[in-house]
Every structure is written in C-alpha cells, then in structure tokens.
TORGUTI-886712 format. One line per field, with one value per residue: residue number from 1; residue in three letters; x, z negated, y of N, C-alpha, C in turn. Coordinates in steps of 0.001 Angstrom, whole numbers, padded with zeros to 6 digits. Each point is the difference from the previous one (the first is absolute). Example, Ala and Ser with C-alpha at 12.3 -4.5 7.8 and 13.67 -1.06 7.14 Angstrom:
% TORGUTI-886712
i <- [1 2] $
aa <- [ALA SER] $
nx <- [013190 -000350] $
nz <- [-007800 000720] $
ny <- [-005690 001050] $
cax <- [-000890 000820] $
caz <- [000000 -000060] $
cay <- [001190 001190] $
cx <- [000900 -000770] $
cz <- [000000 -000730] $
cy <- [001200 001090] $
This chain:
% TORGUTI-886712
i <- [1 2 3 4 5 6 7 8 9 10 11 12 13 14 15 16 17 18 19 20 21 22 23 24 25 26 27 28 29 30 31 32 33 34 35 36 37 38 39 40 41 42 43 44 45 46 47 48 49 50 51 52 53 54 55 56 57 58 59 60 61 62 63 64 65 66 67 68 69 70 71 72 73 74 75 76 77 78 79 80 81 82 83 84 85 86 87 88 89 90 91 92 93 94 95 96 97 98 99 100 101 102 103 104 105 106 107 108 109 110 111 112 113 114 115 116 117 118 119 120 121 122 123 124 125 126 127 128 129 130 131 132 133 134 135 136 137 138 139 140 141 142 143 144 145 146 147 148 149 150 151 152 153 154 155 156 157 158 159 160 161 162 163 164 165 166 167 168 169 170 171 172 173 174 175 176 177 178 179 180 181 182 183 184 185 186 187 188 189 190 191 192 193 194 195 196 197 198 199 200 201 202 203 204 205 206 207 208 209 210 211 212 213 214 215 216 217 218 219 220 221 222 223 224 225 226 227 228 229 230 231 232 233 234 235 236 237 238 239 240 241 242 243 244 245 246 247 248 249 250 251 252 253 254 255 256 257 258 259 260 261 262 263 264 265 266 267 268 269 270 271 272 273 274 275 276 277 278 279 280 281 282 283 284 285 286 287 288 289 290 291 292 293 294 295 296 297 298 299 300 301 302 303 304 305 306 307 308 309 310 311] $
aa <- [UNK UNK UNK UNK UNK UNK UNK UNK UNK UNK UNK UNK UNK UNK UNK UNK UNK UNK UNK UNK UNK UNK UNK UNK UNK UNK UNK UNK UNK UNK UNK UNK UNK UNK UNK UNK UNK UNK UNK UNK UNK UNK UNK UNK UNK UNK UNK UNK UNK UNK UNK UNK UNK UNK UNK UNK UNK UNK UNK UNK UNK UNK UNK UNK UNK UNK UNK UNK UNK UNK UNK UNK UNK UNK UNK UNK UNK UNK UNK UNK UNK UNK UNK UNK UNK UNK UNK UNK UNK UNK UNK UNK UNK UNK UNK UNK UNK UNK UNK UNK UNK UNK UNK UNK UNK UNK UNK UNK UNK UNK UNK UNK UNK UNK UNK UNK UNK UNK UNK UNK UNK UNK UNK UNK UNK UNK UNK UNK UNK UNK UNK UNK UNK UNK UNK UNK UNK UNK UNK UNK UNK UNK UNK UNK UNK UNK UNK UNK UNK UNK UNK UNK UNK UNK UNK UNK UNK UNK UNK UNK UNK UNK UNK UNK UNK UNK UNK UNK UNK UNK UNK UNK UNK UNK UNK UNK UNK UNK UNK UNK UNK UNK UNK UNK UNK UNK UNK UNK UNK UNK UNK UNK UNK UNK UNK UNK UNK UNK UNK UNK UNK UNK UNK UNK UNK UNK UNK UNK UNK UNK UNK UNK UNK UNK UNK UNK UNK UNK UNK UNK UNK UNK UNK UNK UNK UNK UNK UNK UNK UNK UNK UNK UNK UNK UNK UNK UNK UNK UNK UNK UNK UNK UNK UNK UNK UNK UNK UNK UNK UNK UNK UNK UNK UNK UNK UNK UNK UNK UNK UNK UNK UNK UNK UNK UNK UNK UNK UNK UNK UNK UNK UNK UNK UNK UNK UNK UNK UNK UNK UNK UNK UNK UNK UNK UNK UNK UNK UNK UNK UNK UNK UNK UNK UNK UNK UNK UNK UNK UNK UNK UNK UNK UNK UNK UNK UNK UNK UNK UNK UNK UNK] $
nx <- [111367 -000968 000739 000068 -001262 001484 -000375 000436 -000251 -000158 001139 000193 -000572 000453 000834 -000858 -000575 001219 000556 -000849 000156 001184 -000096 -000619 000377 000674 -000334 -000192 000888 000288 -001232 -000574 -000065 -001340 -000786 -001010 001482 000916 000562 -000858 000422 -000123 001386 001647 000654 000220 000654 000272 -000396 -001374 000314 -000454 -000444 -000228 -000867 -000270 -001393 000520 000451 001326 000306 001412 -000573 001122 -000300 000298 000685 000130 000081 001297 -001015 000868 -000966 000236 -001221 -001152 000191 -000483 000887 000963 001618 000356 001375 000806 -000201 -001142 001113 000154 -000659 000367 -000057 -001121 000308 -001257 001094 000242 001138 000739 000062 000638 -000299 000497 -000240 002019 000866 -000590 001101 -000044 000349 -000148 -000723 -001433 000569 -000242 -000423 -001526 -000145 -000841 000419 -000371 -000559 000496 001470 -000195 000556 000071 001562 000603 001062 000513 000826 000520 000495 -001469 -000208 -000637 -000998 -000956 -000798 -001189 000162 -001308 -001194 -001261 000096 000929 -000115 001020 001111 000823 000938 001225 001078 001053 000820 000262 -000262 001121 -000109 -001330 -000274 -000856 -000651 -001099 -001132 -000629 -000983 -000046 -000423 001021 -000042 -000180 000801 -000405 001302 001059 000790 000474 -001613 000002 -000898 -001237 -000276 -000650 -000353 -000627 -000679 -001150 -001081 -000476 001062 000832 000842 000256 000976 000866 001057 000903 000928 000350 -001244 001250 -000321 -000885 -000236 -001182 -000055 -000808 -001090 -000109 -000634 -000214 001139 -000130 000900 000280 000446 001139 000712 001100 000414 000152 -000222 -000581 -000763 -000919 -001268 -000594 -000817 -000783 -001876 000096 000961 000286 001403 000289 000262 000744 001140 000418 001615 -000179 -001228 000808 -000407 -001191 000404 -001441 000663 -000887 -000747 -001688 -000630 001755 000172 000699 000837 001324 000435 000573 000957 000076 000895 -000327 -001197 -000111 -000385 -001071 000139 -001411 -000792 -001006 -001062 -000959 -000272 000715 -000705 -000269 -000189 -000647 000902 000957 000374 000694 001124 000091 001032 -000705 -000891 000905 -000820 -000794 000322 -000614 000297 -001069 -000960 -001497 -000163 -001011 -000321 000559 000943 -000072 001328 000628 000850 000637 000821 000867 001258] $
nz <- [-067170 -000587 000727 -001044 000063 -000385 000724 -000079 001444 -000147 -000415 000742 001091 -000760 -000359 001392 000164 -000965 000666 002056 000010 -000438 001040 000403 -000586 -000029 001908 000957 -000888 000974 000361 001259 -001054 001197 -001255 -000388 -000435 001186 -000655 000571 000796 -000474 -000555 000855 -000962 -001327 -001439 000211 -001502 000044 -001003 000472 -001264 000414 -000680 000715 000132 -001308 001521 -000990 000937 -000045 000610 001528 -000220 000843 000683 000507 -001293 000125 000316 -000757 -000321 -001090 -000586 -000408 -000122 -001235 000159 -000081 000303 000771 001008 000237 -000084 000120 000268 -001310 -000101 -001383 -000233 -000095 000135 -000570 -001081 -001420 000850 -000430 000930 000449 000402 000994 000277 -000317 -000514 -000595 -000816 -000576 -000366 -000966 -000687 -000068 -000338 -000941 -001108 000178 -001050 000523 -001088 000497 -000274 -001315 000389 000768 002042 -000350 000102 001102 -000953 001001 -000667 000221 -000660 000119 -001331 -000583 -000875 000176 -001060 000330 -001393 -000098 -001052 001198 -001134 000155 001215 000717 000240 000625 000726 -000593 001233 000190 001394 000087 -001035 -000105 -001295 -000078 -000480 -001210 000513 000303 -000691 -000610 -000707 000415 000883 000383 001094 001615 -000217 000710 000174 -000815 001246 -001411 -000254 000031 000621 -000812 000914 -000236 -000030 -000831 -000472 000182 -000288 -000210 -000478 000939 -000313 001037 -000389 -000808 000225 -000753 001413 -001162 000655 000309 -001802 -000444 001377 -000245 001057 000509 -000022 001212 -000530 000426 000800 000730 -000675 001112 000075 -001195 000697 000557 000119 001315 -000083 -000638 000548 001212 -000507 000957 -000437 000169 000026 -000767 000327 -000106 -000623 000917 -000472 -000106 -000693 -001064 000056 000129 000523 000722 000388 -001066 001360 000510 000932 000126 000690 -000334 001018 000706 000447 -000244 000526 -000940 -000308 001264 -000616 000866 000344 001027 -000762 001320 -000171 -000394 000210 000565 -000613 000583 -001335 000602 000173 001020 000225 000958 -001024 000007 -000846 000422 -000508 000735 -000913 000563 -000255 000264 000886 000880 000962 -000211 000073 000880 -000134 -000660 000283 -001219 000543 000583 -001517 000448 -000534 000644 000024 000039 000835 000469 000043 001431 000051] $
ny <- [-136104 000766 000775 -000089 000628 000424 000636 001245 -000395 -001322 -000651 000746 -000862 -001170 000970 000687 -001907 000249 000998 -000629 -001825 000586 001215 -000792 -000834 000410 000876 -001285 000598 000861 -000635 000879 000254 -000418 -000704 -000994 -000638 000954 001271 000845 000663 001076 -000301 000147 -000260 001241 -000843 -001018 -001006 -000109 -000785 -001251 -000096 -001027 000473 -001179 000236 000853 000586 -000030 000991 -000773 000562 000516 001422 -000101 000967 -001733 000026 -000369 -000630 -000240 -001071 000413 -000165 -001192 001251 000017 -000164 001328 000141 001514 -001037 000250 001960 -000985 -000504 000605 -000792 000570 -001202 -000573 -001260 000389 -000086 -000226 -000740 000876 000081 000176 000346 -000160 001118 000471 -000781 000101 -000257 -001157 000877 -001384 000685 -000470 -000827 000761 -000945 000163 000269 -000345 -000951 -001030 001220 -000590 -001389 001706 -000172 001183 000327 000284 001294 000272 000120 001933 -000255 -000504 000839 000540 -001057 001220 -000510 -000624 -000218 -001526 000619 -000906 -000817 000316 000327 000817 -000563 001092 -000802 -000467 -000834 -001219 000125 -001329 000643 -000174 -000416 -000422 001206 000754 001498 -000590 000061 -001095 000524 001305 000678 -000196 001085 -000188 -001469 001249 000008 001352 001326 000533 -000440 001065 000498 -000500 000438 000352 -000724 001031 -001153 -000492 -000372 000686 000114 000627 000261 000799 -000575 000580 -000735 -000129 -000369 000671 000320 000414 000937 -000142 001427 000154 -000054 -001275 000523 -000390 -000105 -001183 000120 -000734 000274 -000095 -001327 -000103 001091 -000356 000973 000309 001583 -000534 000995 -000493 -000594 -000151 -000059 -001265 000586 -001222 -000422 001199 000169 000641 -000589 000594 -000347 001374 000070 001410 -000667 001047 001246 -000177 -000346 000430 -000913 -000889 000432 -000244 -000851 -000144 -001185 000100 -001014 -000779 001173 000076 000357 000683 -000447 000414 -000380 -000471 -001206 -000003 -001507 000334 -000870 -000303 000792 000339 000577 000932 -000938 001394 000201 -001353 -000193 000395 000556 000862 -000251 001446 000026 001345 -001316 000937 001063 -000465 -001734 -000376 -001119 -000728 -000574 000002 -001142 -000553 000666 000703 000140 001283 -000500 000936 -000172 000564 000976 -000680 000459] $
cax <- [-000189 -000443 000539 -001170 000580 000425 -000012 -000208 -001632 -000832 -000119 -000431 -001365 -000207 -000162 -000701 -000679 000361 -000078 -001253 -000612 000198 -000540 -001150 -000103 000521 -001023 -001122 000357 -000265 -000610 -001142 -001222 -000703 -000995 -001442 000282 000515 -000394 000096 001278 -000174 000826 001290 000761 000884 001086 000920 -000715 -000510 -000849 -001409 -000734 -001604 -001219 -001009 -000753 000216 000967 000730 001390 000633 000200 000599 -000618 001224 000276 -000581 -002292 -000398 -000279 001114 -000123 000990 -000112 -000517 000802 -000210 001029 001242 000178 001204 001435 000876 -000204 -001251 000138 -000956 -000891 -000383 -001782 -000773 -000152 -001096 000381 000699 001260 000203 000720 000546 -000283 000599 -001073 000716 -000049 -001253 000529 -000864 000969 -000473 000393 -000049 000715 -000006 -001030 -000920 -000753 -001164 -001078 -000809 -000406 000549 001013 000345 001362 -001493 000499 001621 000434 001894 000360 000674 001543 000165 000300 -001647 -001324 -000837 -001084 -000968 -000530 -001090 -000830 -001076 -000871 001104 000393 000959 001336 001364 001347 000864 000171 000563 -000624 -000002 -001007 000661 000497 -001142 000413 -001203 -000058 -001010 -000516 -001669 -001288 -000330 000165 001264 -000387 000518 000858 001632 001099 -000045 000518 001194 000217 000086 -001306 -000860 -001555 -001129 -001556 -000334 -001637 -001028 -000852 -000851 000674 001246 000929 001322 001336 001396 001015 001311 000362 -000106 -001272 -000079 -001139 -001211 -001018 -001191 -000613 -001458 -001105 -001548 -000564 -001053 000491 001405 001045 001252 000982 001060 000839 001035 000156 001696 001134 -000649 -000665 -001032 -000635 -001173 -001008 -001524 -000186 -001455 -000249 -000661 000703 001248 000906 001171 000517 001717 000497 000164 -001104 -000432 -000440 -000361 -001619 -000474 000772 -001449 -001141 -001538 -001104 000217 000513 001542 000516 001443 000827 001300 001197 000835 001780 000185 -000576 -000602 -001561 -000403 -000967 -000819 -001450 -000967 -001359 -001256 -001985 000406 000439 001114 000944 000291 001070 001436 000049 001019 -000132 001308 -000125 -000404 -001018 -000784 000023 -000513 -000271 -000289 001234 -000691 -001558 -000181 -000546 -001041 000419 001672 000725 002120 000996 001464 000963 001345 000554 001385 000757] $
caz <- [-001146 000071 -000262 -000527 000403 -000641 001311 -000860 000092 -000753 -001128 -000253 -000595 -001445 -000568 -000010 -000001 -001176 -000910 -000521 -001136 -001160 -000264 -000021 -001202 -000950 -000143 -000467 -001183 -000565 000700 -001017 -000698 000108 000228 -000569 -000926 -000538 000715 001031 000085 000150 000272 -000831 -001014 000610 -000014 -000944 000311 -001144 -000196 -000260 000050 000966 -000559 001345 -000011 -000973 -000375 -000275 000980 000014 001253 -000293 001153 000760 000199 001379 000105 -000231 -001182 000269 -000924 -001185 -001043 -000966 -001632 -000328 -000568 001290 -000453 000873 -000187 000628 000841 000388 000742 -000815 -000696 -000795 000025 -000653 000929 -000230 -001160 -001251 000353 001238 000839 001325 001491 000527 001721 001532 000064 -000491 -000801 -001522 -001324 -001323 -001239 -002065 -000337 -001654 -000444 -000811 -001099 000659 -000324 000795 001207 -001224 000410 000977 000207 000832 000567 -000483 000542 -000219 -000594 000627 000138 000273 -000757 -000508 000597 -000897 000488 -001226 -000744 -000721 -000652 -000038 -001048 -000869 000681 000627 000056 000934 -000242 000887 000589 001349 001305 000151 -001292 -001334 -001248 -000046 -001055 000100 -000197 -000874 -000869 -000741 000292 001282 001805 000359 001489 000582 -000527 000889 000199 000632 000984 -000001 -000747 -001396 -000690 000256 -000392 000202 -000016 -001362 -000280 000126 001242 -000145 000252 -000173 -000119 000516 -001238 000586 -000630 000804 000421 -001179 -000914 -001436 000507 000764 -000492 001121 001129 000148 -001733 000384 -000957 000043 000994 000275 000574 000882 001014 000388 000743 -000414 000775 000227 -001376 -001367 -000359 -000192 000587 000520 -000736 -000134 -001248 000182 001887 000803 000478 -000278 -000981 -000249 -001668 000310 -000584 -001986 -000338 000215 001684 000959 000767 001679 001048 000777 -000486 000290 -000433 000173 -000972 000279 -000991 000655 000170 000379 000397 001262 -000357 000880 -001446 000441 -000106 -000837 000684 -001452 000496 -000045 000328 000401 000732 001601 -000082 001123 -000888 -001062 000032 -000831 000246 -000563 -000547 -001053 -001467 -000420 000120 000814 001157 -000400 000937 -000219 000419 000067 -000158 -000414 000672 -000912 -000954 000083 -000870 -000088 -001322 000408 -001209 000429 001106 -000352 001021] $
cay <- [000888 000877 000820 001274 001982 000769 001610 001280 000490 -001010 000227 001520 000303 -000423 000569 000690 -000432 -000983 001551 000935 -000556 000606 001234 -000247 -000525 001510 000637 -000651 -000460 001024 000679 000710 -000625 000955 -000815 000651 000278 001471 001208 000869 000901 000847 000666 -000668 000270 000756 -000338 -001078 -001165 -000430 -001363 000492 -001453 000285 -001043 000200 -001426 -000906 -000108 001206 -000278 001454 000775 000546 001058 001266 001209 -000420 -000519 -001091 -000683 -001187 -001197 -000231 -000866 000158 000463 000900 001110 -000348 000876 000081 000094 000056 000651 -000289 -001258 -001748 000140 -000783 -000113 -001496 -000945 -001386 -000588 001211 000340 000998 -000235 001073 -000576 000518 000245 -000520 -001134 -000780 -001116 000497 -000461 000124 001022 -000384 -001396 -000354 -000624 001019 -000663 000046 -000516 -000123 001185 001202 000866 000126 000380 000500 001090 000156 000834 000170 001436 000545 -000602 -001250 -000866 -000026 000097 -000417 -000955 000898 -001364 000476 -001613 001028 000412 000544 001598 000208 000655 000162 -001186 000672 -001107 000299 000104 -000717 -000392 -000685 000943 001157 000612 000820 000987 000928 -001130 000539 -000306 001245 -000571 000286 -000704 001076 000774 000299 000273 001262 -000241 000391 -001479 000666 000350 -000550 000485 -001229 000850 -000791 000434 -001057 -000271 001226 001386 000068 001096 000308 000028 -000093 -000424 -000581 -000998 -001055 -000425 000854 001461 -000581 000928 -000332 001175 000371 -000190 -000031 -001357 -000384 -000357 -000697 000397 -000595 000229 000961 -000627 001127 000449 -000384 000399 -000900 000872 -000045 -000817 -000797 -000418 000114 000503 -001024 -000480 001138 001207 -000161 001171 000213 000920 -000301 -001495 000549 000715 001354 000062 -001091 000837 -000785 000135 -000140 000491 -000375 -000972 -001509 -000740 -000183 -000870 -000867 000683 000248 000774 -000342 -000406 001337 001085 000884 -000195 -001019 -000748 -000984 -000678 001278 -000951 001016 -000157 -000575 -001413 -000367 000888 -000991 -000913 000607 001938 000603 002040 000485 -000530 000865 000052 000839 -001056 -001281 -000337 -001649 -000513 -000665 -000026 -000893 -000290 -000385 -001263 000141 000880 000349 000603 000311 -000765 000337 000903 -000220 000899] $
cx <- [-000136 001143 -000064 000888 000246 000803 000113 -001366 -000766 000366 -000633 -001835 -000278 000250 -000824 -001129 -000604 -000820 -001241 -000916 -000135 -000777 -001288 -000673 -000062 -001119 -001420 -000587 -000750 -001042 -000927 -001324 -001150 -001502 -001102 000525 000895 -000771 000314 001436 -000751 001060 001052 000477 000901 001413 000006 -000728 -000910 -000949 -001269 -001219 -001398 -001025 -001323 -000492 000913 001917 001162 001307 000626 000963 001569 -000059 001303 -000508 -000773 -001667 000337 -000166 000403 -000629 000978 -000035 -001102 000147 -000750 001033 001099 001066 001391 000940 001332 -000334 -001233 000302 -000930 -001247 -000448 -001751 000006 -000542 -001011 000170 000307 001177 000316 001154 000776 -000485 001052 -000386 000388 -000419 -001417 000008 -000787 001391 -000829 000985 -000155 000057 -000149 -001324 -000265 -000860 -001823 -000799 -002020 -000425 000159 000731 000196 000967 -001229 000824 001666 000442 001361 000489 000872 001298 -000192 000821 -001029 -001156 -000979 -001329 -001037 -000405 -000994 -000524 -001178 -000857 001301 000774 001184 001103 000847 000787 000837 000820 001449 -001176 -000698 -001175 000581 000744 -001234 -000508 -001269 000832 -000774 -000663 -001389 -000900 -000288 000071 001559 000254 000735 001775 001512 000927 -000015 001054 001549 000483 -000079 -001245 -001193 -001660 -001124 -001707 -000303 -001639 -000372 -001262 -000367 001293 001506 001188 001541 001288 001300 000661 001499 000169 000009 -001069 000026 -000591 -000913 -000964 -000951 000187 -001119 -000418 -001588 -000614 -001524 000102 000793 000756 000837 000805 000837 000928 000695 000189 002170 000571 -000161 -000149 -001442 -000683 -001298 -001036 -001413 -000508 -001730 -000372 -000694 000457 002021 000806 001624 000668 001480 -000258 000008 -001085 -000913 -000944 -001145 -001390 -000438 000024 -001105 -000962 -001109 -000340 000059 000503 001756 001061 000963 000504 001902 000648 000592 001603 000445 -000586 -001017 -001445 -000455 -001361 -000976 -001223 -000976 -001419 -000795 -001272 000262 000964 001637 001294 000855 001737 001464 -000162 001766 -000524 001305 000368 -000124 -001301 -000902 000595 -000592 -000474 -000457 001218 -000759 -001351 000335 -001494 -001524 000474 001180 000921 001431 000540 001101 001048 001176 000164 001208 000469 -000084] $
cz <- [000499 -000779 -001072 000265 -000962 -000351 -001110 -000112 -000282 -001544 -001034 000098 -000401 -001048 -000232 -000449 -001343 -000716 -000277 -000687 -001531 -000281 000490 -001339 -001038 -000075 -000814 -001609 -000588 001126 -000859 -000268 -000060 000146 -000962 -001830 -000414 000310 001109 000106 000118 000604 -000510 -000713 000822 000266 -000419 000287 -001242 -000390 -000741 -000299 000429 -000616 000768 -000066 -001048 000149 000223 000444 -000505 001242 000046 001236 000589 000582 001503 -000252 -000254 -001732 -000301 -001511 -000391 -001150 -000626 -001448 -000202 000118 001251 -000811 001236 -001428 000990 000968 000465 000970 -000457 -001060 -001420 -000292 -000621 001432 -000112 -001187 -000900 000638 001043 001353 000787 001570 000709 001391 001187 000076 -000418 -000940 -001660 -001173 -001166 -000762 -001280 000517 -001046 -000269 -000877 -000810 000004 -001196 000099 000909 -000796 000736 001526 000027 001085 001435 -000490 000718 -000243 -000045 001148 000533 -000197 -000980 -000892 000801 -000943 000433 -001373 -000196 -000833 -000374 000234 -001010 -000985 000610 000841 -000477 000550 -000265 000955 -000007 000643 000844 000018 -001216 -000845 -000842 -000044 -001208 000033 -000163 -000795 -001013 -000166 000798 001290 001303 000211 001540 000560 -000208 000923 -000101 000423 001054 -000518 -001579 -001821 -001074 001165 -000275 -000087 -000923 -001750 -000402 -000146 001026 -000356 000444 -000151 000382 000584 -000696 000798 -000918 000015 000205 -001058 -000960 -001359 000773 001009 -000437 001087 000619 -000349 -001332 000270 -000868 000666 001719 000665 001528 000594 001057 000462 000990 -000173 001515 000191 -000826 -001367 -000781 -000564 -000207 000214 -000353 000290 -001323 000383 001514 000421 000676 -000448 -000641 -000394 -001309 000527 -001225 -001852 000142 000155 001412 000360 000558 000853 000838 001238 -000466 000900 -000422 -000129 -001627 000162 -001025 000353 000851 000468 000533 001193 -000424 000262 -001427 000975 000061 -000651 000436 -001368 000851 -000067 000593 000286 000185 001074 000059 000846 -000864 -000896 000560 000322 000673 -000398 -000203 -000183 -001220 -000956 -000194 001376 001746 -000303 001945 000086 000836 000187 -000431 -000028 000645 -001646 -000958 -000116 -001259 000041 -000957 000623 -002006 000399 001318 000151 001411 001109] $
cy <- [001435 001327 001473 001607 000092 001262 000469 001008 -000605 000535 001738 -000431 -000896 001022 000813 -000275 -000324 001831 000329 -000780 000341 000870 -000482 -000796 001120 000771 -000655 -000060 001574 000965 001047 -000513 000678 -000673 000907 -000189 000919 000843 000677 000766 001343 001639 -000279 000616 001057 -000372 -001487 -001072 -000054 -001206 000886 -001750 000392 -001394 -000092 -001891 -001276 -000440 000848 -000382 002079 000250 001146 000787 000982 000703 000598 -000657 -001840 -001096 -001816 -000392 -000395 -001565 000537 000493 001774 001289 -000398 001313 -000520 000126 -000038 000727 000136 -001395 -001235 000285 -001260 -000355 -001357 -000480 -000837 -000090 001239 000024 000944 -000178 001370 000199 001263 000457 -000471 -001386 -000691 -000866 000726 -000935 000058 000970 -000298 -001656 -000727 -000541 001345 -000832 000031 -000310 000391 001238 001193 001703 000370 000994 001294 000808 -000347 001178 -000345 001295 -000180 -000822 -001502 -001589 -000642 000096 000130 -000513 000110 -001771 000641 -001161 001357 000480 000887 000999 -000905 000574 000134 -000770 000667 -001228 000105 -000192 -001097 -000633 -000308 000966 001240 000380 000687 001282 000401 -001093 000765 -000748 000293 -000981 000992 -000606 001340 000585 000427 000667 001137 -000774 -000213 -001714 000460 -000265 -001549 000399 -001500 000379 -001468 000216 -001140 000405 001434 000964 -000535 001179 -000490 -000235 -000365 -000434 -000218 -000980 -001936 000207 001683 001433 -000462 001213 000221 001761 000835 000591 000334 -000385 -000539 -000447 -000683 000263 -001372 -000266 001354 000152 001297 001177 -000156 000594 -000072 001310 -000041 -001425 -000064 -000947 000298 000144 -000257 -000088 001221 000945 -000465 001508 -000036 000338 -000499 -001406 000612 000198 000926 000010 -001343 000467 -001143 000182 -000394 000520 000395 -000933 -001366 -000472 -000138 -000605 -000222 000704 -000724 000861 -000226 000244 001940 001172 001003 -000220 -001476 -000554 -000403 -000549 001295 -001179 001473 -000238 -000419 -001044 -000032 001137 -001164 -000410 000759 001268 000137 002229 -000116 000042 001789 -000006 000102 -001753 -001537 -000089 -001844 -000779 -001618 -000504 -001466 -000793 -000545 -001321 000049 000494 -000208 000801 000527 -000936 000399 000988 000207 000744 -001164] $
C-alpha cells in the first residue's frame, strides 16, 4: 500500500490549488467584453460604475463599465438600477422578472417571485425600481391600446397597488434619492410632460408644459433638488423638483437623450446621435452643462443607452 503525503506543504498547495481555481472561474465569469456587438471605449469614467444597454445586430445586452475601461455583460434587459452602494445591480434576466446580480461574487438572486397577471400580451412588467430604503418597487403596468400606469409593489411583486390610473402612457417612473417624491413622464404618442408626485400616488403636478413635445426619462439628481430630463430626444435639460429653473443643459446639432445622474451630482451621462458618425453613443457633461466629453462610440447599426451611474 501506497502511503499518501500528508505534509503541511502538500496540503497548503491544495489549497492553493483549490483558490486559484476559484478565482479563475470567478474571473472567467466576468471578462471584458469586447466584440463587433459592443461599443468602442473611448475614454474612462471619471468616477464610479455605469450600466449602460447596448442594441447591435438585433441584439440587446446590458453592459457594466468601470473606472478601468472595462466592459462586463450583464443580462439581456432593457433597464439596470445599482443597490447596495453600487455592489449590485437590479435588472430583467431574459424574462418580466427582475433579479439582483451581484459583481463580487457573480451570483443572481430572484427579486420579483410573484405571478403577474399577463393575460395574453395585454399586461406588461416594462422596468422595476426599488425605492431608497428598499422596501418598495415600482413598475409600470399597461394594456397597449389603453395607456400605462405606475404600480407600486413589495420587493418581491406582491401586494401591487396603482399610483396613477387613466387612459394616458404613465412610464419613466423614478424614485427621488431621499424616497419622498416620484417623477415619471405622462402623454401618449405625439407629446408628453415631466410630473411629480408623492411617494403614495397623491398631488400629482406636471413640471414640464411644453406642449406639443415629449418630454422624458427623468432622473433625479443626489440632492433631490434637481431633475434631468430629455425633450423630444434632442437635448437634455434640467428643472428643479417645484418647477422652477428649467433650462438646456446640451446644446448644437446633435441629438441627445436618457439622461443619468452620476451618485457624486457631479456629472450626467446621456446617449448622443450626430452627423459625425464617430460623435454617436454616451457622452458625459457636467451637470451645469459645461465640459462635455465621449466616454463611448457607438459602432455601425448600433444604439447605446446609459441606465444607471453608481459610486
């Protein structure tokens, strides 16, 4: 019979052996993602992490960009929103159910659990936000021939409740930083307007009063002062939260849209379309307006979104 080593130095590089398998699996899990379906890197982020969904030869992956240029494939999902510091990221997995994914580890926790009422392609689940403190979610239900409405949910989908009601498209709908107030964007196909509300659906008064424009995707800035808003996919613009102060914050020839807040209030990521093809896809500015710079290009047939900016 064959004697087996069972040394202390043996056993130490099994361990070692056992570690860097891990961290190789791990890494593997999270390489950079750099084919003919993302975009280019143009320059890194000043601060933090931002998701960003990328639409290229038909298909739509949401992407998560650092500080270092790298680009880590997230999930097929329109939408992403950081929690726990920027450690995790809420999003849609292929399906209406939203999940967690977590960066360290790589692990994806289901979040909505609950049966959603579908009947046949009536009813959708389009986006889930979790409020501040992580007790509520809201989520936008609709019948396409009958508009949209804000729901507000546990985490998890259950006990879901409308905010808003009617006829109207009711979309866009997020969470100030402090959980109080809810902006979200109201209209139909021709034109829509900016609105705020409280936390429970009540005083519901619009921002905007463009008329004949549509206005969206709100986002709040960190001290729930201001918010952020496109204004017919062209320009990004800004209004406090009463209404007041609302100006344009980009400005020439491009097209500029989907507007995010960086966590820091110091600058705000949006899409940008041009003539110079090599101008196409996320730009960050300060959030006064001034310093605009490219952070990524959009390759041919391509279309990127920033969806989240987290510390």
């Amino acid at each position: 019979m064959v004697q087996k080593d069972s040394s202390p130095q043996l056993e130490h590089m099994k361990t070692l052996k056992t570690y860097f398998i891990a961290i190789t699996i791990l890494t593997s899990a999270f390489t950079t993602h750099a084919d003919e379906n993302s975009p280019a890197l143009v320059e890194t982020l000043p601060s933090g992490k931002l998701a960003f969904r990328c639409l290229a030869n038909g298909i739509q992956q949401l992407y998560l960009l650092d500080q270092k240029g790298v680009m880590l494939p997230i999930a097929n999902s329109p939408q992403g929103q950081f929690i726990e510091g920027g450690s995790s990221l809420i999003h849609n997995d292929g399906s209406i159910d939203l999940v967690v994914t977590n960066f360290s580890t790589g692990s994806k926790t289901p979040l909505t659990t609950a049966e959603i009422p579908m009947m046949g392609n009536k009813f959708l689940l389009s986006y889930g936000e979790l409020s501040p403190d992580g007790t509520k979610l809201l989520s936008q239900f609709g019948e396409q021939a009958r508009g949209f409405n804000i729901h507000v949910s546990n985490p998890d989908g259950t006990d879901r409740k409308p905010l808003t009601s009617g006829p109207q498209r009711d979309f866009y709908a997020v969470w100030s930083p402090d959980g109080k107030k809810i902006a979200f964007s109201r209209g139909d196909m021709q034109a829509s307007q900016i609105y705020i509300m409280d936390a429970d659906g009540q005083n519901q008064m619009p921002l905007t009063k463009s008329d004949g424009k549509k206005h969206g995707a709100p986002t709040w800035s960190p001290d729930n002062v201001h918010i952020a808003y496109s204004s017919n996919r062209a320009e990004i613009r800004t209004i406090k939260s009463n209404g007041t102060d609302d100006k344009i914050l980009s400005k020439g020839g491009s097209k500029d849209s989907s507007p995010v807040w960086s966590s820091d209030g110091q600058w705000i990521a949006f899409r940008r379309e041009q003539k110079d093809a090599a101008g196409n896809g996320i730009w960050i500015m300060k959030c006064d307006g001034g310093t605009e710079r490219q952070i990524l290009r959009s390759k041919e047939k391509m279309d990127v979104n920033p969806t989240a900016w987290s510390q």
